[in-house]
C-alpha positions as CSV (number, residue, x, y, z in Angstrom):
1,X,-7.4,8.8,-37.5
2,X,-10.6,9.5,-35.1
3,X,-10.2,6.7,-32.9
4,X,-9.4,8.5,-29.5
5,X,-8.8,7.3,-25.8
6,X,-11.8,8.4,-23.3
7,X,-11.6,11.9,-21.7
8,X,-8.5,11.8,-18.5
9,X,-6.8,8.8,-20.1
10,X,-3.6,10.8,-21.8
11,X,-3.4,12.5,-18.9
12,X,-2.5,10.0,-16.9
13,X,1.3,10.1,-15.7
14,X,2.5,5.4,-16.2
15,X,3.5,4.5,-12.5
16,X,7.1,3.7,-12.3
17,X,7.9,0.8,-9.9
18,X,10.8,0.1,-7.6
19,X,13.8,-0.4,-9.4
20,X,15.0,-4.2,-9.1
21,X,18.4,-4.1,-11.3
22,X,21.7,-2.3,-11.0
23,X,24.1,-2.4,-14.2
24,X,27.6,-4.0,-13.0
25,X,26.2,-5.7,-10.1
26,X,24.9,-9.3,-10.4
27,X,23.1,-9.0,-6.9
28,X,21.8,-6.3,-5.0
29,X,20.2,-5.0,-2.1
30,X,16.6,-4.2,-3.1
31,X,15.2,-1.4,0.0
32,X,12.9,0.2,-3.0
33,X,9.9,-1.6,-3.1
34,X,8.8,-2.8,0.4
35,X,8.9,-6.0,0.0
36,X,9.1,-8.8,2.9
37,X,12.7,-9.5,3.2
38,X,11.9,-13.1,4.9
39,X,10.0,-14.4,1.5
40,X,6.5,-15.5,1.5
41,X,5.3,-18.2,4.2
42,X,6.6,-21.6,4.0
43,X,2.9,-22.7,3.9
44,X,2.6,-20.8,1.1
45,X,5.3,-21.4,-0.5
46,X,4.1,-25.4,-0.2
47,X,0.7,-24.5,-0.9
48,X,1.9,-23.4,-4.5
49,X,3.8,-25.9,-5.2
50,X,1.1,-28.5,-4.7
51,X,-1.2,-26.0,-6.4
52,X,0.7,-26.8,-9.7
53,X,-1.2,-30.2,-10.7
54,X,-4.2,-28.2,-11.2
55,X,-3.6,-25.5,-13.2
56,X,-5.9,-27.3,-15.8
57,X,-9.0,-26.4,-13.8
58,X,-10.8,-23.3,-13.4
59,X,-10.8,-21.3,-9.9
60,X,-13.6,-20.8,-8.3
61,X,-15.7,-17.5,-9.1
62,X,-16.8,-16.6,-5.4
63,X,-13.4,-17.0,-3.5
64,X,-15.2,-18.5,-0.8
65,X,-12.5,-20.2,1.2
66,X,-9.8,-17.5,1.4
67,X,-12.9,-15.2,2.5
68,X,-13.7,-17.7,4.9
69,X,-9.8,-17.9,6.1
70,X,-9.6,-13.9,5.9
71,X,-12.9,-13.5,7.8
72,X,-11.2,-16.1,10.6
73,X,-8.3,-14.6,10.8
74,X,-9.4,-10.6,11.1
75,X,-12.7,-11.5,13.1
76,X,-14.7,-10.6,10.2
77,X,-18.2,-10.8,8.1
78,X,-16.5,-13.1,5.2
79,X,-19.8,-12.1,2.7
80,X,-18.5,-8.6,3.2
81,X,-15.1,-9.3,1.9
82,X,-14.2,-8.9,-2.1
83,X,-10.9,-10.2,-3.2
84,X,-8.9,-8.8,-5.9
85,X,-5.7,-8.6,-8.3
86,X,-3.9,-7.0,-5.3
87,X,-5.6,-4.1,-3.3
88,X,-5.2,-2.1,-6.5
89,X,-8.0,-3.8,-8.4
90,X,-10.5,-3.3,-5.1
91,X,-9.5,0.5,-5.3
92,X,-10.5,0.1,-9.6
93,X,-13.5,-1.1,-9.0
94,X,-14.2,1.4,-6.4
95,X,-13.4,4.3,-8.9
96,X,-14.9,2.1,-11.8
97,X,-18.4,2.0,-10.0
98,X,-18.7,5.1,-8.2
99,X,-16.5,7.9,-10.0
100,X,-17.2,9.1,-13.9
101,X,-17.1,12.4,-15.6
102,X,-18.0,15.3,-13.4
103,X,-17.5,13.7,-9.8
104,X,-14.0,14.6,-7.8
105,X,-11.6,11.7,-6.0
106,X,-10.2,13.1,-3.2
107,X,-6.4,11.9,-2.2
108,X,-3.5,13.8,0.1
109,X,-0.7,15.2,-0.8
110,X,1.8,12.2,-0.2
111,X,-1.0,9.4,-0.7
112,X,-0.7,6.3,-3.1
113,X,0.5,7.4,-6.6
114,X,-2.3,5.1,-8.6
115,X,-5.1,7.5,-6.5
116,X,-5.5,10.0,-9.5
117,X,-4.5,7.3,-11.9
118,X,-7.9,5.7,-11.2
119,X,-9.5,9.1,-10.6
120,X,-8.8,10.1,-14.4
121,X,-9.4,6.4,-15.5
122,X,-12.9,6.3,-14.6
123,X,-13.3,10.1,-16.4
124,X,-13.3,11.8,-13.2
125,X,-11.0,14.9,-11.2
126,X,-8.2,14.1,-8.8
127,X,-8.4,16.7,-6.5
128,X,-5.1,16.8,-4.3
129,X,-5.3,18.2,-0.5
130,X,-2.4,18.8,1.5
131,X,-1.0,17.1,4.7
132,X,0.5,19.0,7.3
133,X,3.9,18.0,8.4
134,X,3.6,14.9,6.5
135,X,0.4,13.6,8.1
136,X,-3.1,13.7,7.1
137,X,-4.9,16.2,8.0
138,X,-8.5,15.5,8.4
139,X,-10.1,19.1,8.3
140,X,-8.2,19.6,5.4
141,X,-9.9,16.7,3.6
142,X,-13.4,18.0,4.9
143,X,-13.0,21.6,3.3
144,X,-12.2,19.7,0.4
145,X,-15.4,17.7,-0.2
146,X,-18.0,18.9,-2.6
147,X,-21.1,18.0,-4.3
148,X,-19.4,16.5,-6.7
149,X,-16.9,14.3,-4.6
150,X,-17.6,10.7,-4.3
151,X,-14.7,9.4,-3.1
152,X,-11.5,9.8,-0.3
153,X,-8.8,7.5,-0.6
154,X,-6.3,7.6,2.6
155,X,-3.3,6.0,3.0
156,X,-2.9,4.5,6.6
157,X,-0.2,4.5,7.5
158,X,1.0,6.9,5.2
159,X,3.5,6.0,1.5
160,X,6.1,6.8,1.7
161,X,6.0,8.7,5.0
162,X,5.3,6.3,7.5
163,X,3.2,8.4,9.8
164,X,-0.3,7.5,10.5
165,X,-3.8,9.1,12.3
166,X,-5.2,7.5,15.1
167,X,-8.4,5.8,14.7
168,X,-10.4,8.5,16.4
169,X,-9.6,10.8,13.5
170,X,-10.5,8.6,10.6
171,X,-13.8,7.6,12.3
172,X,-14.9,11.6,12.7
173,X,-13.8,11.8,9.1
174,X,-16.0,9.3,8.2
175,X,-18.8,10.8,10.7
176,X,-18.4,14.2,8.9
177,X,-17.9,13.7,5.3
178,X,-21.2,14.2,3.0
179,X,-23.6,11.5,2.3
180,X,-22.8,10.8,-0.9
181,X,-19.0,10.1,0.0
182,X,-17.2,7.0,0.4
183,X,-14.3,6.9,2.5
184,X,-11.8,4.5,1.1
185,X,-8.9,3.4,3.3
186,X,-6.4,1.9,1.9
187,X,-4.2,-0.4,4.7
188,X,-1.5,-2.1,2.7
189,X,1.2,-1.6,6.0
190,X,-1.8,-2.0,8.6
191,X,0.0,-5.4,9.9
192,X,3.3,-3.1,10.5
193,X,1.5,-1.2,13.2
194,X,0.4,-1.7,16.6
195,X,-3.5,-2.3,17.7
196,X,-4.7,-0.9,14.7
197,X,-7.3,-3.1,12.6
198,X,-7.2,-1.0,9.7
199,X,-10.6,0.6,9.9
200,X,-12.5,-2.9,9.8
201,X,-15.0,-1.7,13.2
202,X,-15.3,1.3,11.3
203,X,-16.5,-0.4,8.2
204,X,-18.7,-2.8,10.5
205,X,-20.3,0.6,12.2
206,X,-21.1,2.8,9.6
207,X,-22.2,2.6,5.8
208,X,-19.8,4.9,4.2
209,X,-16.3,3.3,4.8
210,X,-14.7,0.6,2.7
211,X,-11.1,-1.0,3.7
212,X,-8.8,-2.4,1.5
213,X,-5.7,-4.9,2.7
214,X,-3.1,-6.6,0.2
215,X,-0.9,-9.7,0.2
216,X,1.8,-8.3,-0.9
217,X,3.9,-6.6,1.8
218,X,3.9,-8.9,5.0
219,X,2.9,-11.9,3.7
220,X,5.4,-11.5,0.9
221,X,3.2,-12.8,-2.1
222,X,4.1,-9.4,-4.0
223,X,4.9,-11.7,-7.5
224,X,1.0,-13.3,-7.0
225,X,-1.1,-10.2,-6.8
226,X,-3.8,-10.7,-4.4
227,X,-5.9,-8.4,-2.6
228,X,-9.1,-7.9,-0.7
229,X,-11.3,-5.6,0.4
230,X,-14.0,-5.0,3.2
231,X,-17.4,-2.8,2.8
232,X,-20.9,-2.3,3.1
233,X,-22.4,-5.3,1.4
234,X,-24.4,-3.0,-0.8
235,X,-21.3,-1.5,-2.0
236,X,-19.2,-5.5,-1.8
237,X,-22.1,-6.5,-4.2
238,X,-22.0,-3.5,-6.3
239,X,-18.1,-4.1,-6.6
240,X,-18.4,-7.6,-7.6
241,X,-21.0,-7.0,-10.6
242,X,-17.8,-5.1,-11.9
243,X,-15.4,-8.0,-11.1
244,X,-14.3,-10.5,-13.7
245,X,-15.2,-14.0,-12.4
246,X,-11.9,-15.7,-12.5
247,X,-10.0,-12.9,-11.5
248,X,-7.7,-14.5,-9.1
249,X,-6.5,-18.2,-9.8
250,X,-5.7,-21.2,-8.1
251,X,-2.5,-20.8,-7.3
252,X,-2.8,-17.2,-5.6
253,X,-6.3,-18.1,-4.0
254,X,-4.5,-21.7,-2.4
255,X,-1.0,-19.7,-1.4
256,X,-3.1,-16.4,0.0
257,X,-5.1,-18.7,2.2
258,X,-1.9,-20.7,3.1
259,X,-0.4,-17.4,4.1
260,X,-3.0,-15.9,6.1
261,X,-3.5,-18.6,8.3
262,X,0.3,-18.9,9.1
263,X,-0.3,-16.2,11.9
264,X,2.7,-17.7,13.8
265,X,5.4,-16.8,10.6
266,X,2.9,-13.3,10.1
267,X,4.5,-12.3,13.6
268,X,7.7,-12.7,13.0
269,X,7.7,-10.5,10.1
270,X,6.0,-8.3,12.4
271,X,8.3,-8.1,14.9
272,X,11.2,-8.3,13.2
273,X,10.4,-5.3,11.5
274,X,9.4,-3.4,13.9
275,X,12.7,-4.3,15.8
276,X,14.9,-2.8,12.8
277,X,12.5,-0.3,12.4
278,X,13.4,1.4,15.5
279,X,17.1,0.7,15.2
280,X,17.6,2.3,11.5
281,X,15.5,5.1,12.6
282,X,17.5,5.8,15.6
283,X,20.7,5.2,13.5
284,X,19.4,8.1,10.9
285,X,18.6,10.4,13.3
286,X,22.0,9.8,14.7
287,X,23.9,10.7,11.7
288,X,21.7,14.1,11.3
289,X,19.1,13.4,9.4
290,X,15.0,14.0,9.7
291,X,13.5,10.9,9.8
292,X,9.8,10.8,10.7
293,X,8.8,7.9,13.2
294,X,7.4,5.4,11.0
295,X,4.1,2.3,11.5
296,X,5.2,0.7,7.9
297,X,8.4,-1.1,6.9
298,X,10.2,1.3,5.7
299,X,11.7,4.7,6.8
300,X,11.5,8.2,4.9
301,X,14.8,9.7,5.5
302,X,15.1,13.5,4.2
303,X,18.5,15.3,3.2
304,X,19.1,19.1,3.3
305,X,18.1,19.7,0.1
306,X,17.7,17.7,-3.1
307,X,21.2,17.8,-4.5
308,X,22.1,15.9,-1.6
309,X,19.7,13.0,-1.9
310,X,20.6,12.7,-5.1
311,X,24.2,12.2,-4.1
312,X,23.6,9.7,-1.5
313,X,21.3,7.3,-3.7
314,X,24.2,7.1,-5.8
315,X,26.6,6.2,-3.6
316,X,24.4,3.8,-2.6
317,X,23.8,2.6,-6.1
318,X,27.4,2.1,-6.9
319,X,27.5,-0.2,-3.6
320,X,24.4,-2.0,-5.2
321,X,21.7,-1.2,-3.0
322,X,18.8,0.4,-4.4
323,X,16.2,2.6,-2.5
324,X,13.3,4.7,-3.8
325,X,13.7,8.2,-4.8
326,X,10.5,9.9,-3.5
327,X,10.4,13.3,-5.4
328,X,7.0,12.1,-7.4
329,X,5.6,12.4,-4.0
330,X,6.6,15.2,-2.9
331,X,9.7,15.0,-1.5
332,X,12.9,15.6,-4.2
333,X,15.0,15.6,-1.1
334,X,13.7,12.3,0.6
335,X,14.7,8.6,0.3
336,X,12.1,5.7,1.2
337,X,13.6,2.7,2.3
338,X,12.4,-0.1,2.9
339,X,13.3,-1.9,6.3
340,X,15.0,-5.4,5.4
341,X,16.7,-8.0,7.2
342,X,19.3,-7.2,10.2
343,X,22.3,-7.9,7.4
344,X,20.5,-5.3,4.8
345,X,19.4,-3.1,7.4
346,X,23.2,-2.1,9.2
347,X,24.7,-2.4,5.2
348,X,22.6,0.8,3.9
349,X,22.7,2.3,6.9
350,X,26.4,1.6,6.9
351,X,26.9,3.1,3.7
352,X,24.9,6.3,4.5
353,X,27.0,6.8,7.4
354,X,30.5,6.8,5.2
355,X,28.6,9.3,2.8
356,X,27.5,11.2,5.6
357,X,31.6,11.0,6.8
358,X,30.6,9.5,10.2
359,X,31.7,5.8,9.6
């Protein structure tokens, strides 16, 4: 047979998910994918069902009224927002339009796993730079560029560390990188932090910065798939010549706008995470272990070694609770975990405590 796969694609490494299932356990504590423990919106939620009766019909191709509600929302220009199958098709596209054979993708060394997934997709070179203790560092990133190097994706905060760079650093990134660069960040856990807006005024201020935001975490539409970006409209338009027009459906375009204008249940979440945030860190630290202060839902928590973590997330297994082993990232002796509700919150920290021997 000659029929071969383009240049990068067999080297491409499938991204594994969060485990959902435990064998012997009919229910279990999920803490391994970030999800929103309090469910999507009840808006949304009603939204969808009423969506039902018109899954005959066609969605519309522009997305105009969840722009419209997104713009509202975030204070924003709605015809320079592109929506998407989750953030991950807005970072595609990126890749798709402006990375090919013979360009570099700049990503850190803890960033988003799909980042050289795309890279290699699109035919072009990952090129990995390192953080310093678990942050991104932004000189780093600028010895880094080249010629060839067209694009930076950052995580802000970081996944699965937690930490994050002010504002002030990403915007003399984006003052200092090449022309020919486009600084990509990627804000899936912005609405976890405090008076940060994701990089939107950066976007707004310069023409080399594009922002990406997904449904998925906060608003807890993870099962819909919906995403969105912000940009340059020269670089929105180029985006959507690349977009399929009925990418997105009824049913996620109605319960996405339902979501996002339910600022009042948005909040919650917020705050409720942040609450437990705090208190599981504080708990961690307590027992002895490094935990990183954290702007995300979920907490990086790092053993002595390997062999230990290892130990630990099978303990916690056999109580049926499932976290995410973080080696592929970088850390073999770390656990993510995602912060849950109060009850799942003191049960895994609970059960780390009687593996730790401190219950």
């Amino acid at each position: 047979m000659s029929i071969t796969p383009q240049p990068g694609i067999m080297e491409i490494a499938l991204y594994q998910g969060g485990q959902s299932r435990l064998e012997g356990h009919d229910e279990v504590l999920k803490l391994s994918s970030n999800e929103n423990p309090y469910g999507p919106s009840p808006r949304a939620q009603d939204a969808l069902r009423a969506a039902a009766a018109g899954l005959h019909l066609y969605p519309s191709t522009d997305h105009a009224q969840l722009r419209a509600a997104i713009a509202e929302v975030h204070d924003l220009d709605a015809e320079r927002i592109i929506c998407g199958v989750g953030s991950d098709e807005v970072l595609q596209f990126l890749a798709q339009c402006y990375a090919g054979p013979g360009d570099e993708v700049i990503h850190t060394e803890h960033g988003f796993a799909m980042y050289p997934i795309l890279a290699r997709a699109a035919g072009a070179t990952p090129v990995m730079v390192r953080e310093r203790d678990r942050v991104v560092d932004v000189d780093a990133i600028l010895e880094a560029c080249t010629p060839r190097t067209r694009l930076i994706y950052l995580t802000n905060p970081g996944n699965p560390t937690g930490t994050m760079i002010p504002v002030e650093a990403v915007a003399r990134l984006a003052d200092a990188i090449p022309d020919h660069v486009i600084l990509v960040l990627d804000g899936a856990y912005v609405e976890f932090t405090e008076d940060y807006d994701g990089g939107a005024r950066l976007v707004e201020a310069r023409g080399n910065v594009v922002m990406t935001r997904t449904f998925s975490k906060i608003h807890g539409l993870g099962g819909l798939r919906i995403g969105w970006g912000y940009g340059p409209r020269e670089i929105i338009d180029v985006l959507n010549r690349v977009r399929q027009p009925f990418n997105l459906s009824n049913a996620q375009l109605t319960a996405a706008e339902a979501a996002i204008r339910d600022t009042g249940f948005t909040e919650m979440c917020r705050a409720e995470t942040a609450r437990l945030r705090v208190w599981m860190r504080d708990k961690l630290l307590g027992l002895g272990l490094a935990c990183d202060e954290s702007h995300a839902n979920y907490v990086l928590v790092r053993f002595k070694d390997e062999s230990e973590a290892i130990a630990c997330d099978a303990m916690l297994r056999e109580e049926g609770i499932i976290v995410r082993r973080v080696g592929g990232y970088g850390f073999p002796e770390g656990l993510r975990i995602t912060v849950g509700d109060e009850a799942g919150c003191r049960r895994v920290v609970g059960c780390i405590a009687r593996f730790r021997g401190q219950a």
